[in-house]
C-alpha positions in Angstrom: -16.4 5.8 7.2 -17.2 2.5 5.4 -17.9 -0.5 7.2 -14.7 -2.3 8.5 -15.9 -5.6 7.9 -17.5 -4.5 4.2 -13.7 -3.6 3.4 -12.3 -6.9 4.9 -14.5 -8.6 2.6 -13.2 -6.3 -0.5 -17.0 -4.9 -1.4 -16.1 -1.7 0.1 -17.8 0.9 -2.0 -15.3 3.9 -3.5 -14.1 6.4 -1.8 -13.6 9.9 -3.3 -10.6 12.2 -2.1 -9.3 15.1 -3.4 -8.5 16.0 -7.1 -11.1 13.7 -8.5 -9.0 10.6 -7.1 -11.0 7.5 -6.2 -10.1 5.2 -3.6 -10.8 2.1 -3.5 -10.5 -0.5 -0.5 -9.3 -4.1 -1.9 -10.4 -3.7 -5.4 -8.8 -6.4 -7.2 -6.2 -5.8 -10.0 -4.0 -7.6 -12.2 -0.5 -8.5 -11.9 0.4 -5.9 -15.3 -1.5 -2.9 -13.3 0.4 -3.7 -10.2 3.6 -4.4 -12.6 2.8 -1.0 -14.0 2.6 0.9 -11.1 5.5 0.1 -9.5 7.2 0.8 -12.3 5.4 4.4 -13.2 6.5 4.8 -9.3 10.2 3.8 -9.3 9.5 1.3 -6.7 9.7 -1.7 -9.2 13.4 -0.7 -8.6 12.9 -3.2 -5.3 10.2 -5.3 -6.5 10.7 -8.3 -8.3 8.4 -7.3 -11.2 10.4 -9.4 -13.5 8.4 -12.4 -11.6 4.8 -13.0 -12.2 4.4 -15.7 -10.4 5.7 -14.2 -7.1 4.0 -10.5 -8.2 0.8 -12.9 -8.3 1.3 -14.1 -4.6 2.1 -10.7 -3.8 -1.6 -9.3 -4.3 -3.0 -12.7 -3.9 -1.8 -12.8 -0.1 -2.3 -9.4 0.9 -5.1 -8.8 2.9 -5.6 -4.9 2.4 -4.9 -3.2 -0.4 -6.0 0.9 -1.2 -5.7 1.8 -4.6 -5.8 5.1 -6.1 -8.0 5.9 -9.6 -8.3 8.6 -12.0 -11.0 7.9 -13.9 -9.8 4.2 -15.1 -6.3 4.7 -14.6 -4.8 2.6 -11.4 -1.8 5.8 -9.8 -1.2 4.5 -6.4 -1.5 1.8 -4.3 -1.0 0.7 -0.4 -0.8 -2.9 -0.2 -0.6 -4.5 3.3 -0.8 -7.3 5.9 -2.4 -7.2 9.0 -4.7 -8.8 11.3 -6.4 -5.3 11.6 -6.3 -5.3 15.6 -2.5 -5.0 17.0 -0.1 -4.9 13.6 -0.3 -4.3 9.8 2.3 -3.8 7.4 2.4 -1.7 5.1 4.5 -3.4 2.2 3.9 -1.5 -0.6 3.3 2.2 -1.2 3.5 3.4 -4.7 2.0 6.4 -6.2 2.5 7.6 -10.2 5.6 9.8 -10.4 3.5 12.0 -12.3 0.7 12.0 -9.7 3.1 12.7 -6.6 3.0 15.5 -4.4 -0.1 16.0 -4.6 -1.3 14.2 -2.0 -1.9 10.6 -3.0 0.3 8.5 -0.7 -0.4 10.6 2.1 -4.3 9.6 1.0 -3.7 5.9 0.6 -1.9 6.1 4.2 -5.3 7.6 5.6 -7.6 5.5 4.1 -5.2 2.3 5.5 -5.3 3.3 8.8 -9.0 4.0 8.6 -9.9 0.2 7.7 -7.7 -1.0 11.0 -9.0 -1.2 13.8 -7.8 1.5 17.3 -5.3 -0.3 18.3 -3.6 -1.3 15.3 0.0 0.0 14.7 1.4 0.7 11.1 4.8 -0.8 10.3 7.0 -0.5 6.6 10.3 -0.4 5.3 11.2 3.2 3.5 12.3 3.0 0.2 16.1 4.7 0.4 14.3 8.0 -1.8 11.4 8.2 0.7 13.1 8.4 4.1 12.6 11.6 4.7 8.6 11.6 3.5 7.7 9.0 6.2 8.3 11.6 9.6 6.4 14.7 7.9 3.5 12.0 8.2 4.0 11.8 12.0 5.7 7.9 11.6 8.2 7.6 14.1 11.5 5.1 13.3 11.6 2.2 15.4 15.2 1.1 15.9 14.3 -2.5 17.1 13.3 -4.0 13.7 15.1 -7.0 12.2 14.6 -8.8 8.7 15.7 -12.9 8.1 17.1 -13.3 4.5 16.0 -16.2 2.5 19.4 -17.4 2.5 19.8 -17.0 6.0 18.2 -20.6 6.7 18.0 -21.2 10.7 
């Protein structure tokens, strides 16, 4: 297993899985890669990838991030934030339609949890599509979770 704090610091060396994929722990990439992700994924339904600026912030302020290569081509990603001791959310998880089912998102889940540390707890919001994927993963729904709109100014 790589170094934790060598994957904090996003000079994590690859990773290889199965099928030739290549994981990579915080490799940077651009806004149009994640733009085109999402998209080859579906999730870009629920994404605002109509805003670069916020898309920008978005990779920019997550703190891990496990992407998914064949050969040069970027097919999944797990992009989170965490402290890497108690919590980390997992805020996007996207994996190439034509790559899925085959093991990639289970993969990016694995290698996320690797760079946390023992005690550290994954959290996410299912996409409506992918509710039933998350329990065959052993994830467990926690009924106590709230979310604050932007609107919804206290």
């Amino acid at each position: 297993m790589p170094d934790k704090a060598l994957q904090r610091a996003g000079v994590c060396p690859p990773l290889t899985g199965g099928r030739g994929m290549e994981y990579r722990i915080n490799q940077p990439i651009s806004p149009d890669q994640f733009i085109d992700v999402l998209t080859r994924s579906t999730l870009a339904e629920r994404r605002p990838v109509d805003d670069k600026e916020c898309i920008e912030g978005m990779l920019e302020h997550a703190n891990l991030t496990v992407t998914a290569w064949d050969g040069d081509k970027l097919v999944g990603i797990a992009r989170s934030m965490t402290d890497f001791h108690y919590a980390c959310y997992l805020s996007d998880l996207a994996v190439d339609v034509a790559y899925q089912h085959s093991g990639i998102g289970r993969e990016l889940i694995r290698q996320t949890q690797r760079a946390l540390g023992p005690r550290c707890k994954l959290r996410l919001i299912s996409a409506p599509a992918a509710v039933g994927y998350y329990p065959k993963l052993g994830f467990v729904r926690n009924e106590q979770c709230w979310e604050l709109a932007p609107s919804s100014l206290l």
